[in-house]
N, C-alpha and C positions, 0 to 999 in steps of 0.2 A: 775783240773783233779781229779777223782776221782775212785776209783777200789773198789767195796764193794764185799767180799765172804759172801754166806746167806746157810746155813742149816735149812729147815723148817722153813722157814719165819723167821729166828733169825738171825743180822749180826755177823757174827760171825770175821773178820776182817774189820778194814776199814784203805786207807789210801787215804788224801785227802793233796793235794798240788794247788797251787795259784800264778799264776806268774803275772808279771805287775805290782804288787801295791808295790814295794820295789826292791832291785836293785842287787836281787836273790830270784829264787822260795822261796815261805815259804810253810812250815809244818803246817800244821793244826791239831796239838794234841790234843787240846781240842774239834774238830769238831769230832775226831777221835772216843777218848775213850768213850763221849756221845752215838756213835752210837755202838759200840762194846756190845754185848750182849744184844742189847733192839731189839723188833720186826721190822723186815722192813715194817714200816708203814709210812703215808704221815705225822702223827705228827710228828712223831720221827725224820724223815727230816728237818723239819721247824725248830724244834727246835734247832739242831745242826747247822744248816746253819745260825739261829741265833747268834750264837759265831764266827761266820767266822770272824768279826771286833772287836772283844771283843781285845783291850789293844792296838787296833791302835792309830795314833797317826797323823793325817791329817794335811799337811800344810794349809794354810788358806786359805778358799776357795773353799776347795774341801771335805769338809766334805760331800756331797753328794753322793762320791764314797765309803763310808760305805755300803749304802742301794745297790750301784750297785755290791758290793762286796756278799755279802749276797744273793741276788737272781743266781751270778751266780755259787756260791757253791749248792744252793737247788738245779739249774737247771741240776747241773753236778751229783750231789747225785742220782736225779731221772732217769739222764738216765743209769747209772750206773747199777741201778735195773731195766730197760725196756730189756723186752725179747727180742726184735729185736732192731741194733745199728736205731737211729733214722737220718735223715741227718742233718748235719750243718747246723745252722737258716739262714743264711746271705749266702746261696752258689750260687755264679750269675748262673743266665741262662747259659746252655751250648746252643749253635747256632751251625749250620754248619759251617764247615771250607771251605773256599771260594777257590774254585779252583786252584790249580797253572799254569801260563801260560806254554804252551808247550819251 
């Protein structure tokens, strides 16, 4: 999750949190303060979302959820900053509801 405040394209807060990968949300200070006063740009993204797994510590075998750590911090940073909320990537089809018998 993440919540960025911007004045003139500058972040001027940020707070970014991450659940699932430990056995309570964690804080992402260092995703944080990177973005705090640097321009809301798509580098300045990448690069903080870079730190998203900085001092992890993977059981074995799963070090490949670093990199899926990381894209979904960039993912969450960028809609953050999208002017309109975007939908959910993974949201099933809604269908009609099938009649109920009388």
């Amino acid at each position: 999750v993440a919540r960025l405040v911007t004045d003139a394209d500058v972040v001027r807060s940020a707070a970014v949190t991450i659940g699932g990968v430990a056995n309570l949300p964690l804080r992402l200070a260092a995703v944080e303060q990177l973005l705090t006063g640097q321009p809301a740009r798509p580098e300045h993204l990448a690069a903080a979302a870079a730190l998203a797994a900085d001092g992890a510590k993977p059981l074995p075998g799963t070090a490949y959820k670093l990199d899926l750590v990381r894209g979904a911090v960039l993912e969450a940073l960028e809609r953050a900053l999208s002017p309109t909320p975007a939908p959910p990537p993974s949201a099933p089809p809604t269908s009609p509801r099938a009649p109920t018998p009388p």
